[in-house]
C-alpha positions as CSV (number, residue, x, y, z in Angstrom):
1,X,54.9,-13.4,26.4
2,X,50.8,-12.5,26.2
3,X,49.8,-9.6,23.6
4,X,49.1,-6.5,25.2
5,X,45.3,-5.0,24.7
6,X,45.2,-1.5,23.0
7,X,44.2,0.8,25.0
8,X,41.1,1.9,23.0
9,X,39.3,-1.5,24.0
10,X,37.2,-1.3,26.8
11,X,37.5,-2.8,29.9
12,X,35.2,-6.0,31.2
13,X,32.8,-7.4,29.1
14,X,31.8,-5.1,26.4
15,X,28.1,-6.6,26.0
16,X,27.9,-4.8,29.9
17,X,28.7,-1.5,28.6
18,X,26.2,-1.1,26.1
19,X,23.2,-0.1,26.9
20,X,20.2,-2.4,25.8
21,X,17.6,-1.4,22.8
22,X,14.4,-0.8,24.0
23,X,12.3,-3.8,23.3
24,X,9.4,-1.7,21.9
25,X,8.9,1.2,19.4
26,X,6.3,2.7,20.3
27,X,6.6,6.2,18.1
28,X,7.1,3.9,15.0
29,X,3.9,1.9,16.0
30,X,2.6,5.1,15.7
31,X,4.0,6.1,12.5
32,X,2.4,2.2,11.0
33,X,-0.7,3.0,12.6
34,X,-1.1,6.7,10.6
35,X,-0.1,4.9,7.3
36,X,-2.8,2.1,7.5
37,X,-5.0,5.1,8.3
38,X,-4.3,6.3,4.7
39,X,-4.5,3.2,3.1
40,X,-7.9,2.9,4.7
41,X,-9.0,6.2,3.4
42,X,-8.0,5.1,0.0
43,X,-10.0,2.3,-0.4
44,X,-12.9,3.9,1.6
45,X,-12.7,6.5,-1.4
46,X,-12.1,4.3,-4.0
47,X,-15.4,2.5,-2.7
48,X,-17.7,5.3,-1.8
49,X,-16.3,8.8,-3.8
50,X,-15.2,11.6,-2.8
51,X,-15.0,11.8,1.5
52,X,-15.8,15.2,2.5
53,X,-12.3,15.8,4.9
54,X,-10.2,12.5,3.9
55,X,-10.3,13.0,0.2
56,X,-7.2,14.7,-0.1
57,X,-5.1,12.5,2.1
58,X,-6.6,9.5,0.6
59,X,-3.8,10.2,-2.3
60,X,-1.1,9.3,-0.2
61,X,-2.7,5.9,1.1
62,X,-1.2,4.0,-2.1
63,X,2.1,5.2,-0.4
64,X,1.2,4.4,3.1
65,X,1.0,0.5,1.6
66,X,4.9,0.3,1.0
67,X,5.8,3.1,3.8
68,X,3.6,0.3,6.2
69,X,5.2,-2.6,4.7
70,X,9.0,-1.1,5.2
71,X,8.1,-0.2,8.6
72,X,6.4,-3.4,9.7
73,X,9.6,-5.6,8.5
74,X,11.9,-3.2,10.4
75,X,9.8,-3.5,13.6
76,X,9.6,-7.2,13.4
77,X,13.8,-7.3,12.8
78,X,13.8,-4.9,15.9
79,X,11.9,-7.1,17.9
80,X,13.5,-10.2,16.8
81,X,17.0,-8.7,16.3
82,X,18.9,-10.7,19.5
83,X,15.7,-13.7,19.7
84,X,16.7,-17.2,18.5
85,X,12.9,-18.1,17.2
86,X,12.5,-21.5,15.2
87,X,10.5,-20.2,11.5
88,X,8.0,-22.4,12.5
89,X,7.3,-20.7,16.2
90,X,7.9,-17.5,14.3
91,X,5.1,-17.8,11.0
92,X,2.5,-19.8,14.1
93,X,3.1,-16.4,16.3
94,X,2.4,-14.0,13.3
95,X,-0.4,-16.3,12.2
96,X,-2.4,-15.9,15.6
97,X,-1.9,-12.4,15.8
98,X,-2.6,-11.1,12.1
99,X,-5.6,-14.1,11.2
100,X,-7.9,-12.6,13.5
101,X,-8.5,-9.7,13.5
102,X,-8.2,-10.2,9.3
103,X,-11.2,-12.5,9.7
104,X,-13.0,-10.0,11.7
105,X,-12.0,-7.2,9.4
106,X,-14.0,-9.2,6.0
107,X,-16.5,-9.7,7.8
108,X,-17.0,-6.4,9.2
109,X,-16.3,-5.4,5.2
110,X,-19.2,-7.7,3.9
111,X,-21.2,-6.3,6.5
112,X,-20.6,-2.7,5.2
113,X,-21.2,-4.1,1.6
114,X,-24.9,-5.6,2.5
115,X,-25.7,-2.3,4.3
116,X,-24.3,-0.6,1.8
117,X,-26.9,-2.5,-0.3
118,X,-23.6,-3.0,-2.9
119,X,-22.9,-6.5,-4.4
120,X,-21.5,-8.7,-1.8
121,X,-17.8,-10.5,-3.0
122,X,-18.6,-13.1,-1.3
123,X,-16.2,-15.5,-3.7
124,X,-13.4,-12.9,-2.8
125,X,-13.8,-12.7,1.1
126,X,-13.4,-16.9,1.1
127,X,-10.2,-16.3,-1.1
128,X,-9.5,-13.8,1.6
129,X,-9.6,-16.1,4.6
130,X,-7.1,-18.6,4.2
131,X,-4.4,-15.4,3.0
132,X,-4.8,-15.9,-0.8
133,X,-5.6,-13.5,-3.4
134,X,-7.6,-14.7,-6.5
135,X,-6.0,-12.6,-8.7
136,X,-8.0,-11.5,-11.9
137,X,-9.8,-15.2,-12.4
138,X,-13.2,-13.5,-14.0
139,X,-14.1,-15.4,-17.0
């Protein structure tokens, strides 16, 4: 004698009757791309001084760090969520899309710096490059 099937389960493959997740995000993109807004208006302020219009949200950049960090990881398990992706394929993807334009980004900042006629970190920015931080190393 075979076991009967409740009448609650579905019918047919139940992977057929849900509908699939969007594969993009696009109003949370544009939630990440508001926080890193503040976080660039907090250090823009914490270099130059008081902004004229961005002062007062440049308070809420040293939230927009973690709120851009929480959001970030749960877009990449979105995006990942049903992909079986070797760590290796996964940290090389993330690699060539973040080191770029992090690259262009220092330089662009020691560019400001020298116009800016400030002290160029110059020891920093090649700490920067490869991903590293040097900490507080000052003698």
């Amino acid at each position: 004698m075979t076991p009967r099937r409740p009448a609650r389960w579905p019918r047919g493959d139940p992977a057929a009757d849900t509908p699939a997740l969007p594969a993009r995000l696009p109003s949370l993109t544009g939630l990440r791309f508001l926080a890193a807004l503040l976080v660039v208006c907090y250090h823009l302020s914490r270099q130059v001084g008081t902004l004229p219009v961005l002062s007062p949200l440049a308070w809420y950049g040293r939230s927009g760090v973690t709120f851009f960090f929480v959001l970030s990881g749960f877009v990449l398990a979105w995006t990942y969520a049903d992909a079986r992706v070797p760590a290796r394929r996964f940290y090389r993807r993330r690699l060539a899309r973040i080191w770029p334009l992090h690259a262009l980004t220092t330089g662009a900042s020691l560019a400001v710096y020298a116009a800016l006629g400030a002290a160029v970190p110059v020891t920093a920015a090649l700490w920067s490059l490869p991903l590293l931080h040097p900490g507080d190393a000052a003698p």
